[in-house]
C-alpha positions as CSV (number, residue, x, y, z in Angstrom):
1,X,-15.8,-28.7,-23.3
2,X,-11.9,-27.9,-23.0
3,X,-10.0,-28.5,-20.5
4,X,-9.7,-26.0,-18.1
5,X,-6.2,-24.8,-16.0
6,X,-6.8,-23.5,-12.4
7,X,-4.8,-20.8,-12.2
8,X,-1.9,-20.5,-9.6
9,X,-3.3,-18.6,-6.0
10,X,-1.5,-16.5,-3.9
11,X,-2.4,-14.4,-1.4
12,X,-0.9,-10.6,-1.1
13,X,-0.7,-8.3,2.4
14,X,-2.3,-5.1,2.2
15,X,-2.5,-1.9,4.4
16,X,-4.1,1.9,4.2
17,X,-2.6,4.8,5.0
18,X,-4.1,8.9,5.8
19,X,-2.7,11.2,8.2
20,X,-4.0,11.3,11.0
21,X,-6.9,13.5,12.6
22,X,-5.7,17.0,14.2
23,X,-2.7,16.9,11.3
24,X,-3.6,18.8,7.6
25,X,-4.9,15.6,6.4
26,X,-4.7,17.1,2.5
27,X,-0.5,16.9,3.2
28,X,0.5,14.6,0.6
29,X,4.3,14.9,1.4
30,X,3.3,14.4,4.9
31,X,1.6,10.9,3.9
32,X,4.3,9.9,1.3
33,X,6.8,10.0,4.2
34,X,4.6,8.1,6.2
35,X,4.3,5.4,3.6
36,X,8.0,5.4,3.6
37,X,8.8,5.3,7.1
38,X,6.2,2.2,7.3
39,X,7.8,0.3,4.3
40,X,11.1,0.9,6.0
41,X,9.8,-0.9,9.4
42,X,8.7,-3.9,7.5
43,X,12.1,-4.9,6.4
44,X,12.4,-6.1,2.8
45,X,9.0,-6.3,0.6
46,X,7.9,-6.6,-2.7
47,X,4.9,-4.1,-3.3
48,X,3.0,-5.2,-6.3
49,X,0.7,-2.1,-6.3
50,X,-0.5,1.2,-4.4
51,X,-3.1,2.9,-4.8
52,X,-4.0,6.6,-4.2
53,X,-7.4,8.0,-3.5
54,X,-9.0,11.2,-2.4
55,X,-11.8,11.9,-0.1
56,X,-13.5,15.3,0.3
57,X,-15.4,16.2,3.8
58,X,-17.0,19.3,4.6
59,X,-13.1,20.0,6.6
60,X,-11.0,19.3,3.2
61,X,-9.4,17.0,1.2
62,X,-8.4,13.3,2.7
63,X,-6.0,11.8,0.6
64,X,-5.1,7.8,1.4
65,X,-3.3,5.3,0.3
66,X,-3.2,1.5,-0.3
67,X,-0.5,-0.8,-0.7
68,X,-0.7,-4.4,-1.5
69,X,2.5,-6.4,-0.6
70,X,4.0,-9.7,0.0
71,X,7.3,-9.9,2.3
72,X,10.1,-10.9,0.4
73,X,11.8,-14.3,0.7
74,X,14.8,-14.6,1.7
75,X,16.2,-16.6,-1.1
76,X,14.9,-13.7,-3.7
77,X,17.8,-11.9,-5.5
78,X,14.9,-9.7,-7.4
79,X,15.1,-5.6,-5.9
């Protein structure tokens, strides 16, 4: 049997995002700006991926999103 590497862990922050109930929910703009506004408010970040999904209920589209994060350090030059 070969040896085998464990492979380096890290753990990654994550939230969801959809605009809220009484607002048109199927406003993508709307929710980009959100996801902005919410990145802002965190401070620096590194966002390693976001995700973008769609739900449809019998009132319309619900479109979300996902981001998975980690802050960044404060000794990273990286932007």
């Amino acid at each position: 049997m070969a040896n085998s590497v464990m492979p380096e862990s890290w753990t990654i922050r994550h939230f969801s995002l959809a605009n809220p109930v009484g607002t048109d929910r199927s406003n993508v703009p709307l929710l980009l700006r959100r996801l902005a506004d919410q990145l802002e408010e965190f401070g620096p970040v590194e966002v390693q991926d976001i995700t973008f999904g769609t739900e449809v209920t019998d009132s319309g589209y619900v479109h979300a999103i996902t981001v998975y994060f980690h802050p960044k350090s404060s000794d990273s030059t990286a932007d």
